[in-house]
N, C-alpha and C positions, 0 to 999 in steps of 0.2 A: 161110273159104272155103265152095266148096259142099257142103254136106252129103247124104249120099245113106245109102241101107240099106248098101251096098255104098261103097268108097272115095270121099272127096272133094278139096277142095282145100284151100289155106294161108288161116286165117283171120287176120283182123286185128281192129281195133274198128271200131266202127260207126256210122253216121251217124244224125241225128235224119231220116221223111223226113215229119212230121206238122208240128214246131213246130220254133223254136230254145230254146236252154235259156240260163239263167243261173250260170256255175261262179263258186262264192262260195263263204269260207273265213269262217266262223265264228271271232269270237277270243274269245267269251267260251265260259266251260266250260258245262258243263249244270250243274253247281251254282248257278253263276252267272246261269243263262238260267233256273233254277229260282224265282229274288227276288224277290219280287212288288213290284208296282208301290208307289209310295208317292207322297203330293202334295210336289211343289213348287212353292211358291207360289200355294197354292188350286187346283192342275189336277194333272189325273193325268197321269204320265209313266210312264215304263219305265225300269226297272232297271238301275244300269250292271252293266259285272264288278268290278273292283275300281278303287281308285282310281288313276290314272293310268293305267288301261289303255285308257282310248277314246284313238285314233289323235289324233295334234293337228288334223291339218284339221278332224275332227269337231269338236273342244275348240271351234276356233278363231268355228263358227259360235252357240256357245249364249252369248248375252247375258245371259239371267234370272241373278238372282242365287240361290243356292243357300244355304239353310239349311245350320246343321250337322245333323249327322246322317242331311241326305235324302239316298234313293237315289232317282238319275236312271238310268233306261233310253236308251239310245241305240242306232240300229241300227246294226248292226258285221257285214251282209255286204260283203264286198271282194269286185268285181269288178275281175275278174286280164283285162289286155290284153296280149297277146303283139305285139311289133312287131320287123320286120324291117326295116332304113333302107339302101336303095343308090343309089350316088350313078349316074349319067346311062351310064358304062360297065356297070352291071347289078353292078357290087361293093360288097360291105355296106361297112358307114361303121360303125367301131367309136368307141370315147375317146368318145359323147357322153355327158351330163350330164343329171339331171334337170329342170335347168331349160331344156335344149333342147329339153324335149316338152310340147305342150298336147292336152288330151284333153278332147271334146265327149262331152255324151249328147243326143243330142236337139238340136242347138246349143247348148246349154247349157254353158260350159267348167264343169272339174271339177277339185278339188283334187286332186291326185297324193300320195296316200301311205303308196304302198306303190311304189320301185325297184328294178329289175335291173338290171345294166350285162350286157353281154355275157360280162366275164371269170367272173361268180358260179356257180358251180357248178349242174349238173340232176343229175335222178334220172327215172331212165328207165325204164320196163315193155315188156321187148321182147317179143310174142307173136308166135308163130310157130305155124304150121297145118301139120300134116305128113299133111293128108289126102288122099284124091282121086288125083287126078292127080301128086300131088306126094309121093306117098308113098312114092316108087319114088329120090326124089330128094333124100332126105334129108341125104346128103354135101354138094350144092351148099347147102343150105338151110343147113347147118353153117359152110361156109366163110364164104358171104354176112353171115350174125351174128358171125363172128370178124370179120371185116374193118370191118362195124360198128364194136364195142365199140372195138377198134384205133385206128377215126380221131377220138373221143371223147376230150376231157379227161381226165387225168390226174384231176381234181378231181370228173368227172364217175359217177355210182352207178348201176348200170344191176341190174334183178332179170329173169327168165329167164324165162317165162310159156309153156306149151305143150297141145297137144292129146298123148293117148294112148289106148291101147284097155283094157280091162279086162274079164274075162271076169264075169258073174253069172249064175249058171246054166247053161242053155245059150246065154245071148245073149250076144255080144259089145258090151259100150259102151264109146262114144266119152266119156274124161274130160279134166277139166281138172287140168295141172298146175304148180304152183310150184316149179323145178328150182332157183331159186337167188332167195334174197330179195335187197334193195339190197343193193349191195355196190360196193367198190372193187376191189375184188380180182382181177387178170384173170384170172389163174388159176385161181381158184377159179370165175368168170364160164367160161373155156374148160371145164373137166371138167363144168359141167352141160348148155352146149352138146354134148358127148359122148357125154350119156345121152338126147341129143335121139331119141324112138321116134317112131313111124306111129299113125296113129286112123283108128276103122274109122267116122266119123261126123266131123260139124263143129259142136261145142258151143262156137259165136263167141260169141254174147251170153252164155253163160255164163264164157267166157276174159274179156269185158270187167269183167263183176260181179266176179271174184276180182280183177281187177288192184285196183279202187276198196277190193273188201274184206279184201284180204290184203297185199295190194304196198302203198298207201298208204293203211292203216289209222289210222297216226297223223297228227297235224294237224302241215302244215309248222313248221319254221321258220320266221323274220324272212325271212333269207337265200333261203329255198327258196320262197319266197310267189312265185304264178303260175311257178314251174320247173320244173313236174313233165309229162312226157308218157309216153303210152302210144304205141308204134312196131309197126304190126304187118303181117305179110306173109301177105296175103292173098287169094283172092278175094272175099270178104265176103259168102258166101252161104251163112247157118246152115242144118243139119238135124236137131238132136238136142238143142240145148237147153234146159233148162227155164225160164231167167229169159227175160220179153219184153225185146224191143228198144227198146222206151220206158224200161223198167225202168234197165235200166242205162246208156242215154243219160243220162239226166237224173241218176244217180249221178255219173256222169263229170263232164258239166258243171258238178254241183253242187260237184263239188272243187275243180273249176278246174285240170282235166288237158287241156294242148290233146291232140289224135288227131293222128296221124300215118300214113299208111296207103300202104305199097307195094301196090297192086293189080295182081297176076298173072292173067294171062288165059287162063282154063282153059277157056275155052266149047265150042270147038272140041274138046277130049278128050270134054267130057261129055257131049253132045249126039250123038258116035259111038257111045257105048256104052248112052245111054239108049234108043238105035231099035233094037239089037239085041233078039231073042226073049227073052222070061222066063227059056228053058230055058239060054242062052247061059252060060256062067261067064265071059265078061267084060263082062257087062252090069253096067251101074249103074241103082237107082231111086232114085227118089224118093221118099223117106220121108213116114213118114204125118205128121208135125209141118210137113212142105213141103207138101204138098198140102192140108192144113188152114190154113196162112198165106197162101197163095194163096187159095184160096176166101173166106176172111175179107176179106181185101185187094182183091181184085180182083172178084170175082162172089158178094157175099154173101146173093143170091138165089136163086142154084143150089143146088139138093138138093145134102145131106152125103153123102146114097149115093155119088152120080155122083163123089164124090171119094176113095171109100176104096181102093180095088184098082187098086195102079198096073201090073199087068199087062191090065187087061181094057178101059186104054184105048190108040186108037191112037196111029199113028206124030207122027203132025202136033200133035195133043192133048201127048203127051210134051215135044216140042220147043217149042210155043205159051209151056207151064206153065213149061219152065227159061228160056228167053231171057227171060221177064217177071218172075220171081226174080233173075237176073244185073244186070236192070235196076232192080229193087227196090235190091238189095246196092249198087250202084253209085248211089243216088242217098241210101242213109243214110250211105254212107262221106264226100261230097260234102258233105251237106248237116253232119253232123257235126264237118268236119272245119274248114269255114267257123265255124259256131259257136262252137267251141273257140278257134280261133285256130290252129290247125295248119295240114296241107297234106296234099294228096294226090298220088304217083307213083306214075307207069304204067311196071311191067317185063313184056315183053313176052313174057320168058322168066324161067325160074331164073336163067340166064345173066347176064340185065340186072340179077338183083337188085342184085349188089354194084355198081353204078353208082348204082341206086336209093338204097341207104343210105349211098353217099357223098355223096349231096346231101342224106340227111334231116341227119348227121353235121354239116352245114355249116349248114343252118339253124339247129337247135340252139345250134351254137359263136356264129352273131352276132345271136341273139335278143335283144331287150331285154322285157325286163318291167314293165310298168307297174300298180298298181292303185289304185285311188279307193272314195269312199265317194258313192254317189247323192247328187245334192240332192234327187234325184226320190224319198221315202219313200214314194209310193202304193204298195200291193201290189193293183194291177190288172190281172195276167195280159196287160199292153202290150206291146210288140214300143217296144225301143229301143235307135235308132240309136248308133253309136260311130264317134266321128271322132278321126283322130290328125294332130295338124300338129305341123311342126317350126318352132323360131325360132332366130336366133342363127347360121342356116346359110346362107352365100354361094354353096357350088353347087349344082345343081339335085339333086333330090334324091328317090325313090320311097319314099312309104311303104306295108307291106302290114301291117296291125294288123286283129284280130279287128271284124266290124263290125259286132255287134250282140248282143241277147241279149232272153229276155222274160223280164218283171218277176215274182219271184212272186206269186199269189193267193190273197184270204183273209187270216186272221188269223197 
């Protein structure tokens, strides 16, 4: 959410608003990515992992016949396609199969293999933002994540992700915290909701980078492969961070974590209190990491001066600077969320939240997961298309699947 010197709002993860990203799941180890190349058959190739461990669609495309002893390199990123199928009433369509799904890159169809069915279990990163405006409202915030975890699988693992304050020195800072790693456990899931505290800052893109680096640090499963999401309730407008918002964008996607993002609409609090006098105690500012993101972002040829002392500007200048942050926030959540394969809701209160996460809840339950191996091995920084069709299916039928991603660049 929004981040100020003084209270903010609920953050969540965040959107790409420069590029789209590519979430790919590495199956070879770094040992294994460590093997250098060796010839077969007079050309140089790339190292596999072990034997039998390239996917069979890969297997399925190498003709050369292989020496004993060579090691073949093959590329082994998996791009993870999240698909949602409802049939012409707007209700999902569960029991399908993977050979009811064809997946384009580019037009290009693509081997399938890597599936989800609906029934296979997620693991889930809820982060929750108790700053701001919403910090006063921590009990709803509470309820809302119990009701959450609630309408969730039994099968399903959900870990606990939050803002707090911590004193160093005389300053007050806004940290990030891991109040309960994956778990099934709801109970154990409810008492960290419990210990859910207020932050005197909004360290979003920092709450992102801990979910990629703490929450799913390990490489999925078979099973877990394209099932992992980040869920967060926010207004998605950092103020205290240290990791940039490309940083852990492009973490994210690289795991292949779709975003999920309830966006709470604080503007109207913050924007009261940002016009109030300096001397006010219930003013809010604008911190110096916001006023240097903006300046970067938006007017990177304005003097740094004119941006440091958020009391010496005025009323209008104040208001200009948040409503163009709000819009920032709201076009990484957007753009990221597309990316991913996720989805973005809008609560228009605390109140709506638990409305909100009864539909991320529902997504979730009738998600299918699809992933492939590129035909396309350029690594030329391309932007490429993703199409999902259905076959085998009589009634009409909506697909929503992640639609696109760019290729990595370089070696």
């Amino acid at each position: 959410m929004r981040s100020f010197i003084k209270p903010t709002s609920l953050v969540l993860t965040v959107a790409g608003l420069l590029c789209l990203g590519i979430p790919v799941l590495p199956v070879q180890s770094q040992d294994q990515q460590k093997q250098r190349p060796r010839r077969v058959n007079g050309s140089r190739e790339q190292a596999p992992a072990k034997p039998n461990a390239t996917p069979p669609a890969a297997r399925a495309n190498d003709a050369e016949e292989i020496d004993e002893g060579d090691v073949v390199r093959v590329d082994t990123k998996l791009v993870s396609v999240p698909a949602v199928i409802t049939n012409s009433a707007g209700r999902p369509l569960v029991g399908l199969r993977r050979e009811n799904f064809v997946v384009f890159e580019d037009d290009q169809p693509q081997s399938i293999a890597n599936f989800g069915t609906t029934e296979a279990p997620f693991e889930i990163a809820l982060l929750l933002d108790t700053s701001g405006s919403t910090r006063d409202d921590v009990a709803l915030i509470r309820q809302a994540a119990n009701s959450f975890i609630n309408a969730l699988r039994p099968s399903d693992r959900v870990a606990i992700t939050a803002f707090n304050s911590e004193r160093s020195g005389n300053d007050i800072l806004a940290t990030v915290e891991v109040l309960s790693p994956l778990t099934g456990d709801r109970s154990s899931l409810q008492k960290a909701i419990s210990n859910l505290g207020a932050a005197n800052g909004t360290p979003f893109y920092d709450g992102l980078d801990r979910v990629v680096r703490d929450v799913f640090h390990e490489s999925p499963s078979e099973e877990l492969r394209g099932r992992r999401a980040v869920v967060a309730l926010t207004d998605g407008v950092d103020s205290s961070s240290e990791t940039d918002f490309a940083d852990a964008r492009a973490k994210l996607l690289n795991a292949g974590i779709a975003c999920y993002f309830i966006q709470v609409n604080t503007e109207d609090f913050v924007e009261d209190r940002l016009l109030k006098d300096c001397a006010d105690d219930g003013r809010l500012n604008l911190s110096a990491k916001q006023l240097r993101r903006y300046r970067r972002i938006f007017v990177p040829r304005a003097k740094s001066e004119d941006f440091e002392n958020f009391c010496e500007m005025g009323p209008f200048q104040r208001m200009h600077i948040s409503r163009q942050l709000y819009n920032l926030a709201r076009r990484e959540m957007n753009d990221l969320s597309q990316a991913s394969g996720g989805r973005n809701f809008v609560a228009a209160t605390l109140q709506d939240a638990r409305a909100a996460f009864a539909q991320v809840a529902t997504e979730i339950g009738t998600q299918y997961s699809l992933g492939y191996y590129p035909t396309n091995k350029n690594r030329d920084g391309k932007y490429r298309a993703i199409r999902v069709e259905l076959r085998g299916i009589k009634e009409k039928t909506q697909v929503r699947a992640r639609e696109g991603y760019v290729a990595p660049k370089g070696e």
